[in-house]
C-alpha positions in Angstrom: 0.0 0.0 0.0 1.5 3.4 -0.9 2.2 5.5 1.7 1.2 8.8 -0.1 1.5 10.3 -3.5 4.6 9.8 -5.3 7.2 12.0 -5.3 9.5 13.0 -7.8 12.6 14.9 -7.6 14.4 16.3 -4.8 13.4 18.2 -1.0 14.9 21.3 -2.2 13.5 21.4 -5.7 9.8 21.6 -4.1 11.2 23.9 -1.3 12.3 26.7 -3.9 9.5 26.0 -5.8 6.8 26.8 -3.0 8.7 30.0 -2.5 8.1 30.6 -6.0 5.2 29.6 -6.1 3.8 33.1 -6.2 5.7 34.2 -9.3 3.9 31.2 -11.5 0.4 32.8 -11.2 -1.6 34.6 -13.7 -2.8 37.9 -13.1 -6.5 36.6 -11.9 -4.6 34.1 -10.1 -2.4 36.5 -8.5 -5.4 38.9 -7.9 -7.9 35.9 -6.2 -4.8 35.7 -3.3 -6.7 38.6 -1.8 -10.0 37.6 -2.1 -9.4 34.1 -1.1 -11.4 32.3 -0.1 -14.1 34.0 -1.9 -15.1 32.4 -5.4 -17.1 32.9 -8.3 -17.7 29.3 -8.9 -21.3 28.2 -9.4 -23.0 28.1 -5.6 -19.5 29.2 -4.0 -18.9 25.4 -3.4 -15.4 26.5 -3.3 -16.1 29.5 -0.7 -18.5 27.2 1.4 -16.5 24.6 1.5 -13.4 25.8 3.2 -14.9 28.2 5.3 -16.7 25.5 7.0 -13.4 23.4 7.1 -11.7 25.7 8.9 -14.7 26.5 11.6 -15.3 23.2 12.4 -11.2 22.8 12.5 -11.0 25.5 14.8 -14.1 24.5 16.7 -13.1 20.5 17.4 -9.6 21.9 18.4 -11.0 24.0 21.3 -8.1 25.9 21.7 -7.7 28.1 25.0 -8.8 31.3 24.8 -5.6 33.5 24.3 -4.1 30.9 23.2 -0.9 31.3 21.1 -1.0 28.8 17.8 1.3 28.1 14.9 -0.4 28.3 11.4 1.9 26.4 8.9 1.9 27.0 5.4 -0.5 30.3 6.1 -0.2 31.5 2.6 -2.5 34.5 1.6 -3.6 35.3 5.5 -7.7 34.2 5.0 -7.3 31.9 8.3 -5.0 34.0 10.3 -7.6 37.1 9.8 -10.4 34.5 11.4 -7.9 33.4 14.1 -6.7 36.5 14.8 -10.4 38.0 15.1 -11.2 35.4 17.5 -8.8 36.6 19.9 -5.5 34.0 19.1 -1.8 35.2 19.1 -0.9 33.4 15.9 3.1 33.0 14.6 2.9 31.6 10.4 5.6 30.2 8.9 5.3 30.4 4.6 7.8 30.0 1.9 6.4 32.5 -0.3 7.6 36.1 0.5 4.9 36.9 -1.5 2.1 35.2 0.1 3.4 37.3 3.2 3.3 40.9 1.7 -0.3 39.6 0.5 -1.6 38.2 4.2 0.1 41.7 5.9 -1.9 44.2 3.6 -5.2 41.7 4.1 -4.4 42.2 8.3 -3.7 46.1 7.5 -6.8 46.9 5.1 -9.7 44.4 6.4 -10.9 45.8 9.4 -7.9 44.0 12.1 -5.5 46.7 12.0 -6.0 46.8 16.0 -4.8 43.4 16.7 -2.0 43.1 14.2 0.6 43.6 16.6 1.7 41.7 19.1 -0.8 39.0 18.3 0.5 38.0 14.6 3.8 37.3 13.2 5.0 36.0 10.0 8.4 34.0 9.2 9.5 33.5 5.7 10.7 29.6 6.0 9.5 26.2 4.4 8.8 24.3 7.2 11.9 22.2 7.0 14.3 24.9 7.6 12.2 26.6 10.6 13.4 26.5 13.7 11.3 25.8 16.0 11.1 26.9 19.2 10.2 23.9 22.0 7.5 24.2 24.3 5.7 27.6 23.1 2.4 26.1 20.6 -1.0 25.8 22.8 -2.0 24.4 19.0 -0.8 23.7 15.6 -2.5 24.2 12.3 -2.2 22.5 9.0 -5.0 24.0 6.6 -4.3 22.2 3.0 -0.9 22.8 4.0 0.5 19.3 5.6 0.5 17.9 1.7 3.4 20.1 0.6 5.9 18.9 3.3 8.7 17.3 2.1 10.2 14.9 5.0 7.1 14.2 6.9 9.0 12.7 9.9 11.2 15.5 10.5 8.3 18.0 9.8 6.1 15.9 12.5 8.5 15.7 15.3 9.5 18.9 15.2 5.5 20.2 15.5 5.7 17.4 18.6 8.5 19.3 20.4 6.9 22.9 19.4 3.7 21.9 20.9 3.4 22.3 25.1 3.0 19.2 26.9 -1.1 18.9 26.3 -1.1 20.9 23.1 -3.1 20.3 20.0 -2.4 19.5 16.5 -5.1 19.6 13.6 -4.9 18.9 10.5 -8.0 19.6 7.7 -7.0 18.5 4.0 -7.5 15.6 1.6 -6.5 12.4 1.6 -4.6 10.6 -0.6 -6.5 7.4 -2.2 -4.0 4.7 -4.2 -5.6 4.0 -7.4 -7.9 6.9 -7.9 -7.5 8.2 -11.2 -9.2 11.0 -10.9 -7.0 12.6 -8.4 -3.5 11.1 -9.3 -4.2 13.6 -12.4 -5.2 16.3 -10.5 -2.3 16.6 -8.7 0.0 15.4 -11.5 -1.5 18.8 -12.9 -1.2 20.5 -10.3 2.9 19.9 -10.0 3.7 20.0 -13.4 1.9 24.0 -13.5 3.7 24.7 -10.3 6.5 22.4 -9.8 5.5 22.3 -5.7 4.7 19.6 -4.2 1.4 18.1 -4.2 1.8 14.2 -2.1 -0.9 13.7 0.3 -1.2 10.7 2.6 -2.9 7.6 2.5 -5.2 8.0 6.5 -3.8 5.0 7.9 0.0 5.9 7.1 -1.0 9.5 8.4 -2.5 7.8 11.8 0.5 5.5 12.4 3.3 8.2 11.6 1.6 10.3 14.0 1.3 7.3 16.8 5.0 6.6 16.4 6.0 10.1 16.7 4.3 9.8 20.1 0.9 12.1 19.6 -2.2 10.4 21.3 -5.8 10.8 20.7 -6.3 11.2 17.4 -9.9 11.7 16.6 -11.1 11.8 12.8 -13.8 13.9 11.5 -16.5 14.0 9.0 -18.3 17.3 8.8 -22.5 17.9 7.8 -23.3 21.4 6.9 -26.0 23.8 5.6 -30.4 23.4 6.1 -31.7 20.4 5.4 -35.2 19.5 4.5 -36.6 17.4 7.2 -36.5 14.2 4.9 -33.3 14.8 3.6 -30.3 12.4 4.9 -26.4 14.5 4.3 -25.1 11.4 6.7 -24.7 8.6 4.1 -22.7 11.1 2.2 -20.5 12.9 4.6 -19.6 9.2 5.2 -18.6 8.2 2.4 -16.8 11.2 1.7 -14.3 10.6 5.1 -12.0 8.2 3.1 -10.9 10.9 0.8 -10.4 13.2 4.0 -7.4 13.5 6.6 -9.3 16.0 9.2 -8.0 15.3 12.1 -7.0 16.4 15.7 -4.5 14.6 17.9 -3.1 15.7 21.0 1.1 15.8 22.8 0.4 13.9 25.7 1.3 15.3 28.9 4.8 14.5 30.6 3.0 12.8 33.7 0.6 9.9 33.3 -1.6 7.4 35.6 1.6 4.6 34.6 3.3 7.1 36.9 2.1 5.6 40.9 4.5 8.6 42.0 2.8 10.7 39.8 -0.7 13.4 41.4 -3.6 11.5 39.6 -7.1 12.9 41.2 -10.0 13.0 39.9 -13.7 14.0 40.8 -16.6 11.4 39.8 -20.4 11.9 40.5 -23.5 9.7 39.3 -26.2 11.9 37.3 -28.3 9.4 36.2 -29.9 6.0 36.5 -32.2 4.2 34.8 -33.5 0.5 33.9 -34.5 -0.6 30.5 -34.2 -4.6 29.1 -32.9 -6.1 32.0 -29.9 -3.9 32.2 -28.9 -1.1 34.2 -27.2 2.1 32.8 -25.7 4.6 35.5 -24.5 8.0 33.9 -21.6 9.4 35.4 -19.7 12.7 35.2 -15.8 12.6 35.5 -13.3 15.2 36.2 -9.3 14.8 35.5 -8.2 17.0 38.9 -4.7 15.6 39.0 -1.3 16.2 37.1 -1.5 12.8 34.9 -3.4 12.1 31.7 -5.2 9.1 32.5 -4.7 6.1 30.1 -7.4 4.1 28.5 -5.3 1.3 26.8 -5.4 -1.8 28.9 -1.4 -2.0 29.9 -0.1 -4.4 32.8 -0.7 -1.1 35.1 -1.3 1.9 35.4 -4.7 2.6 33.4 -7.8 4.2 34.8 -11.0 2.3 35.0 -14.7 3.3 36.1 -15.5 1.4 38.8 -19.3 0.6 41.1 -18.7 -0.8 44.4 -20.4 -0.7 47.8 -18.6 -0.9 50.9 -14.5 0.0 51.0 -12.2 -1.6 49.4 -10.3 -4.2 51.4 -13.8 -4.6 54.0 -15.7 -7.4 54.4 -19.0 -5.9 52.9 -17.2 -5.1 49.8 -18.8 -5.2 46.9 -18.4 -4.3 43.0 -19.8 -4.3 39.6 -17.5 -5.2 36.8 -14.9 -2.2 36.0 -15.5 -0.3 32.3 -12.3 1.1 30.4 -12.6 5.0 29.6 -13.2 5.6 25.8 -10.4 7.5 25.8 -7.7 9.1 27.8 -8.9 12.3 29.9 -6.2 15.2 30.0 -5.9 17.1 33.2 -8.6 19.8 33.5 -10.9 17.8 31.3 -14.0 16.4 32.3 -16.2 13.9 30.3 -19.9 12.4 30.7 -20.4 8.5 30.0 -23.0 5.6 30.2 -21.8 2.8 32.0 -24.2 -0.3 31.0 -24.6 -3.3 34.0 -26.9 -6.7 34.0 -30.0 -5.6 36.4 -28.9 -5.4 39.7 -29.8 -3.7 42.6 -28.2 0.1 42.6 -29.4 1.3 45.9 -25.9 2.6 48.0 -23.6 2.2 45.0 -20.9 4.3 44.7 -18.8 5.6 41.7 -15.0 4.8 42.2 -11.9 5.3 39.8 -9.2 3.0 39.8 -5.6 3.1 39.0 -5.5 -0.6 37.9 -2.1 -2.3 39.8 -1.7 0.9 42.1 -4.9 2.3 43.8 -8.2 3.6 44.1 -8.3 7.6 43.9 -11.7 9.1 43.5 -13.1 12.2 45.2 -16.8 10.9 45.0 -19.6 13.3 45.1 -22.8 11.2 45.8 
């Protein structure tokens, strides 16, 4: 299975020619760079479609207000002027000198002069040669931008180290599909107008690249927007359409974990709801990461959290439990989460919500 697109020719032959780029345009071409992304085309599919891209992007991410994010690949400025509005401090990193001059008169000229400085900066670098500072990114964005790197490895792991200990990356472009005509020509095109590099990745070499680098978490997405009439159905669709997309959001994990036992992992857990239905019963509970560790969902020989029912305390002779649930996912510090935990009918009068360290301890604050 390929791993992404193939690539022709050499790192610094795509390098120069994103920083180029610029120079290859026609006039309307040119001229579009500081309109984008507003288009002409019939219904403003184009206009629609990447607006709602990059809200949804920014919305999944739910980055920290304040928060200071690295744009890659920013080229004419259209999503730094919507991150910049919302309040971000924002540092871009393009090849194009041009794309620059363009994205700085957009800030000066389209209502943001006010925020332009401190909050934005721009660095005229492919990605490759940047160097990155460690520890500074509350985020990291790639907006139809992660297809043009050259060494995806390097590029990756030095986004890991840029990014704090918690930090988000996402990513929102297509992705690439072996044996799809249609868009091997497309891109084919595409590099021989430009000469840049066009090689996106296949989703499952994207996900395990990212795992190996050591980012956690990722969560795909699949996006449904616009009004609908009440018998219309966009699911099937957007559906079908997530093989051809690499939206994504994955996450630098924390320093500290719950494999830690020396490690401060707290957490808060209350019962909300109960209910019987089919000879089962489902007890909603509400969870809150209070402690210094991310907690880890993968079953490991210790060291993972687990939900846990019991009456009585642990070690007593009245002790008591129902069978422990995994988390769906790891839980950051500071993040809580809501989930259903489904049990064969049993009485639920004096239960109490525990969570377990598996191999080390027991270390809920409840809140009956």
């Amino acid at each position: 299975m390929e791993k992404r697109f193939v690539i022709n020719g050499d790192f610094i032959q795509y390098i120069d020619a994103a920083k180029k780029y610029v120079e290859k345009l026609s006039m309307d071409e040119y001229e579009y760079l500081f309109q984008k992304p507003y288009s002409k085309d019939p219904r403003f599919i184009t206009y629609f479609n990447s607006v709602y891209n990059a809200l949804n992007l920014i919305q999944a991410m739910d980055i920290k207000l304040g928060g200071t994010i690295l744009e890659v690949g920013s080229g004419p400025g259209w999503l730094t002027e919507i991150l910049v509005g919302l309040g971000y401090h924002v540092d871009c990193v393009e090849p194009s000198a041009y794309m620059i001059e363009i994205a700085q008169y957009r800030m000066k000229y389209h209502g943001l002069k006010h925020h332009l400085t401190p909050v934005v900066s721009w660095t005229c670098s492919s990605i490759e040669e940047w160097k990155a500072p460690e520890n500074k990114y509350d985020a990291v964005i790639f907006f139809d931008a992660l297809h043009h790197i050259c060494n995806e490895n390097m590029v990756l792991e030095k986004i890991f180290n840029t990014l704090i200990p918690g930090g988000i990356l996402g990513i929102c472009e297509g992705a690439w599909v072996p044996g799809n005509k249609q868009m091997e020509e497309s891109l084919t095109k595409s590099m021989n107008d430009f000469s840049a590099l066009e090689s996106p990745f296949t989703r499952k070499y994207l996900d395990d690249l990212l795992l190996k680098i050591g980012f956690i978490n990722i969560n795909r997405y699949y996006a449904v927007n616009g009004l609908f009439l009440p018998h219309d159905n966009p699911i099937p669709q957007a559906q079908k359409q997530m093989k051809f997309s690499n939206t994504l959001i994955t996450f630098r994990p924390y320093e500290k974990s719950s494999a830690d036992p020396t490690a401060n992992t707290a957490g808060n857990i209350e019962i909300i709801a109960k209910r019987k239905e089919a000879g089962k019963l489902f007890i909603t509970v509400n969870l809150i990461n209070t402690g210094e560790t991310i907690w880890l969902q993968r079953p490991i020989s210790r060291g993972y959290v687990t939900v846990a029912m019991r009456k009585g305390i642990p070690g007593s002779d009245n002790f008591h439990e129902l069978r422990r649930h995994l988390l769906p996912r790891d839980i950051s510090p500071g993040e809580c989460l809501e989930i259903e935990l489904e049990y064969p009918d049993s009485d639920s009068t004096g239960l109490t919500p525990d969570l377990v360290n598996e191999g080390f301890f027991w270390f809920s604050q409840t809140n009956r």
